[in-house]
N, C-alpha and C positions, 0 to 999 in steps of 0.2 A: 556769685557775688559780682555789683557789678566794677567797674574799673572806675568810674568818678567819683564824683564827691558831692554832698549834698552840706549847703550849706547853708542856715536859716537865721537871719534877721531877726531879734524880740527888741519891746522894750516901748515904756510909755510915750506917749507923743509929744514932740518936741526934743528924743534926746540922742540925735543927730543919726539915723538911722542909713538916710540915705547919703550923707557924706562919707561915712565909713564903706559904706557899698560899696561906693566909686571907687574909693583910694583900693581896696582891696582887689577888685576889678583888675583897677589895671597895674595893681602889682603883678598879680598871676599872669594876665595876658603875656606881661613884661619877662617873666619867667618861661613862656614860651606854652601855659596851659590853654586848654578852648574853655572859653568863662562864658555861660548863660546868665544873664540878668532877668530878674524876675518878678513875680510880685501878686500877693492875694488880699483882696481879688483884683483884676485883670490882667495877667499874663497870658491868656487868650483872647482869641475878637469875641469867643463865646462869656468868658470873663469880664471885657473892658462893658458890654452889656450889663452884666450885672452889677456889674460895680457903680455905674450910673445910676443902675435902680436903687443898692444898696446905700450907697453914702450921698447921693444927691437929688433921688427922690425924694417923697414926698415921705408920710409915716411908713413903717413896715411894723406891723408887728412883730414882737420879738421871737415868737417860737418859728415865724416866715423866715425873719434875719437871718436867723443858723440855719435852717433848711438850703437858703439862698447857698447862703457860706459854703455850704458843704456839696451841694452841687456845683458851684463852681470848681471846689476842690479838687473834686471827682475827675471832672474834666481837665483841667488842670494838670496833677500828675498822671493822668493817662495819655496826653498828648504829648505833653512837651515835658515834664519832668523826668519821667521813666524813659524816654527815651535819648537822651540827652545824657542820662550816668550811662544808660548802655553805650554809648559810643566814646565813653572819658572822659564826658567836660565834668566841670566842675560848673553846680548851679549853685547861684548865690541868689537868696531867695529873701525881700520882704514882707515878712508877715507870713504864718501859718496854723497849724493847731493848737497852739497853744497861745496866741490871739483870740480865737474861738473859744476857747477853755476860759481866760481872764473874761473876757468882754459880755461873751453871752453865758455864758457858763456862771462868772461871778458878777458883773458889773447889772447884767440884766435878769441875775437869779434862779439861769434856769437850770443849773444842777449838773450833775455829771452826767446827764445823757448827750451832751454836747459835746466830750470830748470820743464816746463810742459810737456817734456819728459820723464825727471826722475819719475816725480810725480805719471803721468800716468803709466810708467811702472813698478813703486813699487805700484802700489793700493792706494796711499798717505800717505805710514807709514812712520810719521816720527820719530826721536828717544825721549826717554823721556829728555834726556838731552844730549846735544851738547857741549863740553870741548875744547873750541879753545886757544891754547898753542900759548901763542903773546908773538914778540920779536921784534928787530929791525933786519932788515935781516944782516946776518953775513957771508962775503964771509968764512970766517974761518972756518965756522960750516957747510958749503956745499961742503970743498976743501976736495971730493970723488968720487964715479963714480958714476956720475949722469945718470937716464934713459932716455930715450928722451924726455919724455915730459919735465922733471927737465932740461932738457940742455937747449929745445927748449922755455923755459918760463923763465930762474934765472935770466935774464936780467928786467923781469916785477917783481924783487922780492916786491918792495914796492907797488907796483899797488894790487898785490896779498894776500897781507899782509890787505890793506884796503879795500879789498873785501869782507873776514871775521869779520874784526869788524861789517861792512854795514848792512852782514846779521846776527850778535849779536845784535845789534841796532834794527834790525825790529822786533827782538821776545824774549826781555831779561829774558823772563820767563822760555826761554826753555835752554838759551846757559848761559854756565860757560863760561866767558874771564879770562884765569889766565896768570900771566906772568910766562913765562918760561924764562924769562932771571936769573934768581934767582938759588941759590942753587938746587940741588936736590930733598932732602927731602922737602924742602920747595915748592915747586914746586906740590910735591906729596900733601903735606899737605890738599892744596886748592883743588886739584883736588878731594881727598877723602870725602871732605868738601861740594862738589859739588854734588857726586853722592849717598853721604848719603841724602842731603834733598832732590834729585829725588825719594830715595824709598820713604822720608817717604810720599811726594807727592802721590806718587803711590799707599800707604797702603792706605793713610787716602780717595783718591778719591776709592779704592776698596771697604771701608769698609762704603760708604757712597750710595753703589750698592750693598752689600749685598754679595761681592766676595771676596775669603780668600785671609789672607796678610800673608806678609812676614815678618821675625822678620831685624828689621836694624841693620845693622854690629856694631861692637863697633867702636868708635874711634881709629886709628894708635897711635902708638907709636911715641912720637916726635922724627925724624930724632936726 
């Protein structure tokens, strides 16, 4: 088992994904952890490729879209996520299979061969904790330049929205549902709240295998 943490970004567009990133970032760096930032698709130069083709090209058909996705995937955690927990960082990751699952899976209809896709071409890793940032969709908080898929889907905003509870519901041991409709720091609060009892999860199953743990972050400062 390895000694980091994996830790995954959900939740529909516009409901602050990548502010929560940062602050979490660099609370742990602050706590003294190695914190990988990440992101699908491009977290690789093989990734940031596709990701140009995927959300800022031109049409992709959709059963291509998930093929893309999943190739990226692939290479993805083979390069730099797998190897990243083996040496203890902790990876904080936007966006992954269960984007794929909502998006092309429900948003594009193409069924649950999308998410044994994924599965398969990540080896079945999946993260220690999943942080799905719920809100009520807000045209307000989307009035930006949306990429193609964001354009080609903001009309399923609530279809998408209920996609992710769906799949919080099927494994609530592994997914944090916080609301992001709320302040800020509040916002943070829970999320910090979430990925502190993923480590300690994580020490106390290492130290019940005989493999070294990690000290838990302290507690944030109340916004």
């Amino acid at each position: 088992m390895s000694a980091g943490l994996f830790v995954v970004f959900e939740g529909g567009d516009g409901v602050g994904k990548t502010t929560q990133l940062k602050r979490l970032s660099d609370a742990l760096q602050s706590a003294g952890r190695e914190v990988v930032v990440t992101r699908e698709p491009g977290g690789t130069a093989l990734g940031h490729q596709l990701r140009q083709l995927i959300l800022h090209g031109d049409h992709v058909a959709p059963r291509a879209e998930a093929l893309l996705y999943a190739a990226d995937r692939a290479h993805h955690i083979e390069t730099l996520v797998r190897p990243a927990l083996a040496r203890g960082a902790v990876v904080l990751q936007d966006r992954y299979i269960d984007s794929s699952i909502v998006y092309q899976g429900g948003a594009r209809g193409l069924g649950d061969q999308v998410e044994r896709i994924s599965r398969w071409a990540t080896g079945d890793l999946l993260p220690d904790v999943t942080i799905v940032l719920d809100m009520e969709p807000d045209p307000s908080r989307m009035a930006r330049d949306l990429d193609r898929v964001e354009g080609e889907t903001s009309r399923q905003a609530d279809k998408i929205r209920r996609g992710f509870l769906m799949l919080a519901q099927r494994d609530p041991a592994r997914y944090a549902v916080v609301d992001a409709a709320r302040p800020e720091g509040e916002v943070f609060h829970d999320v910090f709240s979430a990925v502190r009892d993923a480590i300690r999860r994580a020490r106390e199953a290492g130290a019940s295998q005989g493999a070294p743990t990690s000290p838990t972050p302290p507690s944030p400062v109340t916004p």
